[in-house]
MOPAC internal coordinates of N, CA, C and O (Angstrom, degrees):
PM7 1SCF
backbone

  N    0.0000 0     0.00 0     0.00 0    0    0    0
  C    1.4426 1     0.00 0     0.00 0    1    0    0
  C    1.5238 1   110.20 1     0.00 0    2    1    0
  O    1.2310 1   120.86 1   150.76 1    3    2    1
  N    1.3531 1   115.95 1   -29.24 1    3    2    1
  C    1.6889 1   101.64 1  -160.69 1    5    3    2
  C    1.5446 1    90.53 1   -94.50 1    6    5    3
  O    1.2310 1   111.30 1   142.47 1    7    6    5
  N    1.5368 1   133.99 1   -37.53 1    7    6    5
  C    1.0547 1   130.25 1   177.26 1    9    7    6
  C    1.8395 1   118.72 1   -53.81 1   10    9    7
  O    1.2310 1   126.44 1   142.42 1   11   10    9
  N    1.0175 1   105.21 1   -37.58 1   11   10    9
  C    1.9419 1   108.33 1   168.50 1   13   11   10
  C    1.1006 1    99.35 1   -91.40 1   14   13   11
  O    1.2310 1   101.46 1  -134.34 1   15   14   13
  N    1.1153 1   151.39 1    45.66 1   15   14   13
  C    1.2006 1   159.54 1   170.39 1   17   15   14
  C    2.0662 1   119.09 1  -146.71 1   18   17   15
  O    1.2310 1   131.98 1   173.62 1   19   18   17
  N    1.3308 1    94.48 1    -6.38 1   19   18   17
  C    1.4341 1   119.10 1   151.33 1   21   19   18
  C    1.7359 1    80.96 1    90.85 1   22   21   19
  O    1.2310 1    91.35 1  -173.07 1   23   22   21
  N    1.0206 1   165.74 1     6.93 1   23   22   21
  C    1.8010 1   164.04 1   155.76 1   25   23   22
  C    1.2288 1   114.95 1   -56.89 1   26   25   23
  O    1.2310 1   119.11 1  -138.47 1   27   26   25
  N    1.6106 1   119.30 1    41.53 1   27   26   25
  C    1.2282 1   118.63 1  -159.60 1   29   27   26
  C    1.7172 1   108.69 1   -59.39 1   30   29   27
  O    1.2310 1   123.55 1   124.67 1   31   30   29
  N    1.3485 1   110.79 1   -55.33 1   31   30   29
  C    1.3367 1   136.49 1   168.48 1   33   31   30
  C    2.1496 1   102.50 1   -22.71 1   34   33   31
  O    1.2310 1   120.09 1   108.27 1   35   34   33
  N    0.9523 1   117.43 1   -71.73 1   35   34   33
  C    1.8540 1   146.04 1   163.99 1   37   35   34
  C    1.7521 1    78.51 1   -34.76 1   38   37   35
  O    1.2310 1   119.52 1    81.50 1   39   38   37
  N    1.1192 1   118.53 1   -98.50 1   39   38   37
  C    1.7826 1   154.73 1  -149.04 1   41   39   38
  C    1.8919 1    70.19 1   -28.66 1   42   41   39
  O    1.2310 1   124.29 1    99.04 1   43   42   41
  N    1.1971 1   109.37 1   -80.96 1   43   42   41
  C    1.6469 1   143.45 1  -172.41 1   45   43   42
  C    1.1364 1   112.98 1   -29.04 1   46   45   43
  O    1.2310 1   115.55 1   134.38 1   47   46   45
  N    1.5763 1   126.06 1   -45.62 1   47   46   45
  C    1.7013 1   135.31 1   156.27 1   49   47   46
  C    1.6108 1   114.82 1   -49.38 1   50   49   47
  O    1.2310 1   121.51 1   127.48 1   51   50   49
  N    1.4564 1   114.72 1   -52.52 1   51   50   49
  C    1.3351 1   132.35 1  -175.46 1   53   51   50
  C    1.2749 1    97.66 1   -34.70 1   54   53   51
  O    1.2310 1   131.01 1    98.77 1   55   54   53
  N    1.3312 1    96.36 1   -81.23 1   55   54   53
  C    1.5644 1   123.06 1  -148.61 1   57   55   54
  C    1.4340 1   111.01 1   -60.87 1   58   57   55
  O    1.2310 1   121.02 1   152.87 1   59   58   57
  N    1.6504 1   115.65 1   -27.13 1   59   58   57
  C    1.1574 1   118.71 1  -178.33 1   61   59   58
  C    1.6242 1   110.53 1   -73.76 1   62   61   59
  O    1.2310 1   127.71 1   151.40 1   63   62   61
  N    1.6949 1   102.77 1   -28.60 1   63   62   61
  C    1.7281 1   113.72 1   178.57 1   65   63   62
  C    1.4928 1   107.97 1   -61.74 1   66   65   63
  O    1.2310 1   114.57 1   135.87 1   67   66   65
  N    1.1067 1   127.89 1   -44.13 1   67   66   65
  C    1.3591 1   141.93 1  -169.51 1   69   67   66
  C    1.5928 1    95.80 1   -37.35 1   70   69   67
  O    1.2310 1   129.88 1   -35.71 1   71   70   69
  N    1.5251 1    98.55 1   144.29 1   71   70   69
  C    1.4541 1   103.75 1   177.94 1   73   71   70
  C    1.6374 1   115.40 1   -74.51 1   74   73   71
  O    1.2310 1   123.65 1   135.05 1   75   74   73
  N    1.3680 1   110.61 1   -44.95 1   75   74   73
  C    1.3499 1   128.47 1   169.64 1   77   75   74
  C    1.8559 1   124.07 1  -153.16 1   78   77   75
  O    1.2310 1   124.49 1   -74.19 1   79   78   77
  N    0.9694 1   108.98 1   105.81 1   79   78   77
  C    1.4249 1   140.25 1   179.68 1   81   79   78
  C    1.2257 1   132.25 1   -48.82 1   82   81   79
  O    1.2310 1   121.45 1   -96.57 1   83   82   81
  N    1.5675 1   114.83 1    83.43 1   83   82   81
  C    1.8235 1   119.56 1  -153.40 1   85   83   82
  C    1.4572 1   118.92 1   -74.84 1   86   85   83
  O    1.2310 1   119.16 1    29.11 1   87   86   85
  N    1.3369 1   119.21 1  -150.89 1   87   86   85
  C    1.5329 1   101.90 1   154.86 1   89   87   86
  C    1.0947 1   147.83 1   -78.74 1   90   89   87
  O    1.2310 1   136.46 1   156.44 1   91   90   89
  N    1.5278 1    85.73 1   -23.56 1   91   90   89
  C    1.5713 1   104.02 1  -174.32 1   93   91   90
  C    1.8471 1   109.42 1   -80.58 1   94   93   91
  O    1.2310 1   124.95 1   151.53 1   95   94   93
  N    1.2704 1   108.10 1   -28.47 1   95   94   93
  C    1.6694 1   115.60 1   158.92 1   97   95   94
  C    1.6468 1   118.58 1   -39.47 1   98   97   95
  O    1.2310 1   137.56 1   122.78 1   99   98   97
  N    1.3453 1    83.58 1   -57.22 1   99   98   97
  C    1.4619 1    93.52 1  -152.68 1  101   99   98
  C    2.0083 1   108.56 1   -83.63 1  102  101   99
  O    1.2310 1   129.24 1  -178.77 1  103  102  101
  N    1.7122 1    99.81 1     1.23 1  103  102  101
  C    1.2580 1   117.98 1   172.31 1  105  103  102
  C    1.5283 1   115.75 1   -75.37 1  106  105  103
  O    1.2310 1   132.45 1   105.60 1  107  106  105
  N    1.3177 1    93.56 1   -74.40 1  107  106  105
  C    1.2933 1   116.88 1   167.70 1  109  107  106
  C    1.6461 1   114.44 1   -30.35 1  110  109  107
  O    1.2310 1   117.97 1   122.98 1  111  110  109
  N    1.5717 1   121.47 1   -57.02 1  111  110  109
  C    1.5147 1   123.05 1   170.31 1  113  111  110
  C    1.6047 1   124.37 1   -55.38 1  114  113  111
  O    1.2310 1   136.93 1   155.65 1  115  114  113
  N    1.8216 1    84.82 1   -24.35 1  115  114  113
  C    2.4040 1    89.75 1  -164.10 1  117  115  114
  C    1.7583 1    89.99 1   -78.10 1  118  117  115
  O    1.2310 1   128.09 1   142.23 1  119  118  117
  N    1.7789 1   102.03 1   -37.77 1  119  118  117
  C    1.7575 1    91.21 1  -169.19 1  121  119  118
  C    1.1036 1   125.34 1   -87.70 1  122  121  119
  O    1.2310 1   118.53 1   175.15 1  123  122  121
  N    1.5792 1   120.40 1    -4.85 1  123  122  121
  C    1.7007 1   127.10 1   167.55 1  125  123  122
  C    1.1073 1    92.80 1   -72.52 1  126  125  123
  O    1.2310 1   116.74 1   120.63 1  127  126  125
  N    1.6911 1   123.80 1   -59.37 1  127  126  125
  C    1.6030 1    96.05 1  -160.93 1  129  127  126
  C    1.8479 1   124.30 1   -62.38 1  130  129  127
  O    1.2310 1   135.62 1   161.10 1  131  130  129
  N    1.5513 1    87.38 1   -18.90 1  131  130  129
  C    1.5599 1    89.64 1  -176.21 1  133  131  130
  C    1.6637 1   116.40 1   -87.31 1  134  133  131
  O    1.2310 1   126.12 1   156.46 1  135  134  133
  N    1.2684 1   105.84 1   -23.54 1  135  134  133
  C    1.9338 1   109.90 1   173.49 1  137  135  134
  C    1.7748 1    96.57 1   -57.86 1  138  137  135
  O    1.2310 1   120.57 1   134.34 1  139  138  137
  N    1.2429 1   116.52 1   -45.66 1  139  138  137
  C    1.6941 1   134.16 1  -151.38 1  141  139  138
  C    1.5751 1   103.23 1   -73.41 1  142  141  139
  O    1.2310 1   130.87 1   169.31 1  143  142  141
  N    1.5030 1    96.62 1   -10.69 1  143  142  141
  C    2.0888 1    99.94 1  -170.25 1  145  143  142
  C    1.3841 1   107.36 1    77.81 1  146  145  143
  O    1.2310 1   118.02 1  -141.83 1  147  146  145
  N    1.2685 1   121.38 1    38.17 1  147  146  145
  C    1.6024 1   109.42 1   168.48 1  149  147  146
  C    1.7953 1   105.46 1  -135.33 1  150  149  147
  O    1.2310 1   126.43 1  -109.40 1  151  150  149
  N    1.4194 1   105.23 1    70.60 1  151  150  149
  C    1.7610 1   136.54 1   175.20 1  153  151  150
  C    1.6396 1    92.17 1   -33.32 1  154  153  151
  O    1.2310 1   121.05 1   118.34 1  155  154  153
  N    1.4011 1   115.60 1   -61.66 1  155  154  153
  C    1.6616 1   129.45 1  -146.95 1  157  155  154
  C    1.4053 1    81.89 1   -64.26 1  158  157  155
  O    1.2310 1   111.70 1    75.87 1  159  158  157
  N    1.2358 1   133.24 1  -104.13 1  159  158  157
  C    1.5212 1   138.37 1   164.12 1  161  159  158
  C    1.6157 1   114.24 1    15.80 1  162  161  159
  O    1.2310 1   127.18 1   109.84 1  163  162  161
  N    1.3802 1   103.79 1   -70.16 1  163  162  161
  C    1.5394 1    98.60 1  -175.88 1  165  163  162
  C    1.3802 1   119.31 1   -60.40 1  166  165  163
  O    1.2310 1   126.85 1   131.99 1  167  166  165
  N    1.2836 1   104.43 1   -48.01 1  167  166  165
  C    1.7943 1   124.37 1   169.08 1  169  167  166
  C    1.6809 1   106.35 1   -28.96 1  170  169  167
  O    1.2310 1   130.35 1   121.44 1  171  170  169
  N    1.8168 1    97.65 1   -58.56 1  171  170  169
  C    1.6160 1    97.84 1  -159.83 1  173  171  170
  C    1.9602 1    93.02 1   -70.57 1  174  173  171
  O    1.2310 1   116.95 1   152.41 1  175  174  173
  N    1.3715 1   123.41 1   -27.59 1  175  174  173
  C    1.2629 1   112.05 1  -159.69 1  177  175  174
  C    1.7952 1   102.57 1   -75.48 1  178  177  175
  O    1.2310 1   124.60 1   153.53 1  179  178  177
  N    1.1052 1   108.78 1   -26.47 1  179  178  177
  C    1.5557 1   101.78 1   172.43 1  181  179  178
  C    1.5311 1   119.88 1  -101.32 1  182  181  179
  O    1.2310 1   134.03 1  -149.56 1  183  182  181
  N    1.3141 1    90.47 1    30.44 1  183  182  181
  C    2.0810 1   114.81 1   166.15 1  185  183  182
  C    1.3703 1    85.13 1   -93.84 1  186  185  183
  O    1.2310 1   118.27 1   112.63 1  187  186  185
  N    1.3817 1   120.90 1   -67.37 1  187  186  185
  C    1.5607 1   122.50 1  -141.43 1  189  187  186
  C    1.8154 1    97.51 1   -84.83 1  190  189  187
  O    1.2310 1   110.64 1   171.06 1  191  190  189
  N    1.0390 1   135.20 1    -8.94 1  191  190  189
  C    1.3794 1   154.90 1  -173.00 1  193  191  190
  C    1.5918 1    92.78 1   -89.54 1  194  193  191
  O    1.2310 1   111.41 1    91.44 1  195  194  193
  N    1.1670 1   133.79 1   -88.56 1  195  194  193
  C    1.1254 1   128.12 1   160.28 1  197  195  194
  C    1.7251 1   114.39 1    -6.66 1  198  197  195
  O    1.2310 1   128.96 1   100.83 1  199  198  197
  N    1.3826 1   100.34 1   -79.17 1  199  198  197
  C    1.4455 1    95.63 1  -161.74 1  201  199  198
  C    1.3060 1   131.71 1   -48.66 1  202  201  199
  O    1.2310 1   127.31 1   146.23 1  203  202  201
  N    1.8660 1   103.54 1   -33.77 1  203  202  201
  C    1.4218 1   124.17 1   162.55 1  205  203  202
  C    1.1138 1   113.47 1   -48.74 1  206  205  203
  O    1.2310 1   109.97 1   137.33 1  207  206  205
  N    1.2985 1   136.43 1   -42.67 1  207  206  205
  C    1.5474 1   143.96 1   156.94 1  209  207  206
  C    1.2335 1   103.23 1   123.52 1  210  209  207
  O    1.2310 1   118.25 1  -123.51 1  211  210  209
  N    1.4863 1   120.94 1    56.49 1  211  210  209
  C    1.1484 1   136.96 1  -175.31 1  213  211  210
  C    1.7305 1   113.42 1  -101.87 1  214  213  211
  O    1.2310 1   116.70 1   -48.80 1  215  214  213
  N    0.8586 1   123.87 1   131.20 1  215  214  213
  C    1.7274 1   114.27 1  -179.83 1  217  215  214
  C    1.2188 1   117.73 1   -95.37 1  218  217  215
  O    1.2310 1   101.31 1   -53.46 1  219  218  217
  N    0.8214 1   151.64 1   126.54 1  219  218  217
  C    1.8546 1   155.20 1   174.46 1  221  219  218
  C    1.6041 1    90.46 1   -59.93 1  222  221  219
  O    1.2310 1   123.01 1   -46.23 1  223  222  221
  N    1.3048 1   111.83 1   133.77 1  223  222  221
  C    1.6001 1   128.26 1   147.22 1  225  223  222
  C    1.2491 1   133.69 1   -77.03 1  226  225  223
  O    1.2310 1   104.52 1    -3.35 1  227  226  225
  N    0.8309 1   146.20 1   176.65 1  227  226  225
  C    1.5693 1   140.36 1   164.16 1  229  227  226
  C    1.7105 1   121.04 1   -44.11 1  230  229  227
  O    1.2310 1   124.78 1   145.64 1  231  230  229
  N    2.0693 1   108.42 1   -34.36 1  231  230  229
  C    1.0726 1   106.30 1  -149.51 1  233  231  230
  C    1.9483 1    82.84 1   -91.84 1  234  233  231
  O    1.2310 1   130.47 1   158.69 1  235  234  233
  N    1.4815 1    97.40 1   -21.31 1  235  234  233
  C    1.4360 1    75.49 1  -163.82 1  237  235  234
  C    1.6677 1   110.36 1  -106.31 1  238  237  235
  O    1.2310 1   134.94 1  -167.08 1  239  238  237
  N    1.2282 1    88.69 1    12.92 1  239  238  237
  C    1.6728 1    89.20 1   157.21 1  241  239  238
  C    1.7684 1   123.66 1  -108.49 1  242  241  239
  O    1.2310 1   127.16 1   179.32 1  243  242  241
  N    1.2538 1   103.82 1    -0.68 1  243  242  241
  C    1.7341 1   120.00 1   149.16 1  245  243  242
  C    1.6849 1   108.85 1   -67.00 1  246  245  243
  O    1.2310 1   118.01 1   135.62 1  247  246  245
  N    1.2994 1   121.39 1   -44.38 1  247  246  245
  C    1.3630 1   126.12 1  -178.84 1  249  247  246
  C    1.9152 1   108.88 1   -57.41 1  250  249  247
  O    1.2310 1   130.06 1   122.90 1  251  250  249
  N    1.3335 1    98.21 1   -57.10 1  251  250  249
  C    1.8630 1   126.24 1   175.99 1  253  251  250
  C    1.9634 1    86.20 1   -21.56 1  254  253  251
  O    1.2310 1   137.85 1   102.23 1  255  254  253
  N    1.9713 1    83.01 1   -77.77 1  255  254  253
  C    2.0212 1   103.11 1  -165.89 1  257  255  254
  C    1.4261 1   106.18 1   -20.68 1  258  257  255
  O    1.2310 1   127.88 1   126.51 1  259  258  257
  N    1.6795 1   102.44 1   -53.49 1  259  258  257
  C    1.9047 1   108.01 1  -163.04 1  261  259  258
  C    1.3870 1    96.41 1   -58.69 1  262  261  259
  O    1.2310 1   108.43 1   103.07 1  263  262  261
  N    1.2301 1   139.23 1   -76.93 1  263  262  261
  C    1.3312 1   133.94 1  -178.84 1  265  263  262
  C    1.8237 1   121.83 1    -4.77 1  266  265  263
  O    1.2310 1   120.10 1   180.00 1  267  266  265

């Protein structure tokens, strides 16, 4: 909510609190930062998404495109 709601900074505390970070987390963070105009950000968050060994879905590699 706070990230589509442009609170990326807020969105950004959350997510980091989270015990462990699903897809739908880590969706929600790649496409706020990328609806919001911040490409670099989203880019690096589905670096570190990746590495965790996370796979992009369809929805959140539609999110990636907007970036």
């Amino acid at each position: 909510m706070y990230a589509k709601c442009g609170s990326l900074e807020l969105a950004c505390q959350i997510f980091e609190k989270m015990p462990k970070q699903d897809l739908v987390s880590w969706t929600v963070m790649i496409t706020g930062y990328a609806q919001h105009g911040h490409a670099k950000e989203a880019l690096q968050l589905v670096d570190r998404m990746q590495q965790q060994g996370m796979k992009l879905d369809h929805i959140t590699f539609t999110g990636v495109l907007s970036a």
